[in-house]
C-alpha positions, 0 to 999 in steps of 0.5 A: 453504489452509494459511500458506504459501499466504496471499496478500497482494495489496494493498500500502500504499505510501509516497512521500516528499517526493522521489518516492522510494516505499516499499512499507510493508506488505502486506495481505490484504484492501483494507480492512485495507491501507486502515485501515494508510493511513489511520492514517498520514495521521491521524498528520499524516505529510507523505508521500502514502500509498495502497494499491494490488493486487499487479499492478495497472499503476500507470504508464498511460501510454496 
């Protein structure tokens, strides 16, 4: 695998006090999006972050 195949499947995402998300990064591992999450929330930031994979189907309304 050379660098322009590195996949980066897993997405920390951000959303405001409007509802409004925000893609902040993305990663190649869950655990290295996780960490990216986490040093967001121990900041004391007000916004909701959470890391979810490229293609996951985040609006189940089923």
């Amino acid at each position: 695998m050379n660098d322009s195949t590195v996949t980066l499947p897993w997405l920390v995402i951000r959303q405001d006090d409007g509802g409004n998300r925000y893609r902040v990064g993305r990663y190649a591992t869950r655990a290295e999006a996780q960490k990216i999450a986490d040093s967001f929330d121990n900041r004391g930031h007000k916004q909701l972050y959470w890391v979810e994979r490229i293609g996951q189907d985040t609006d189940d309304d089923t």
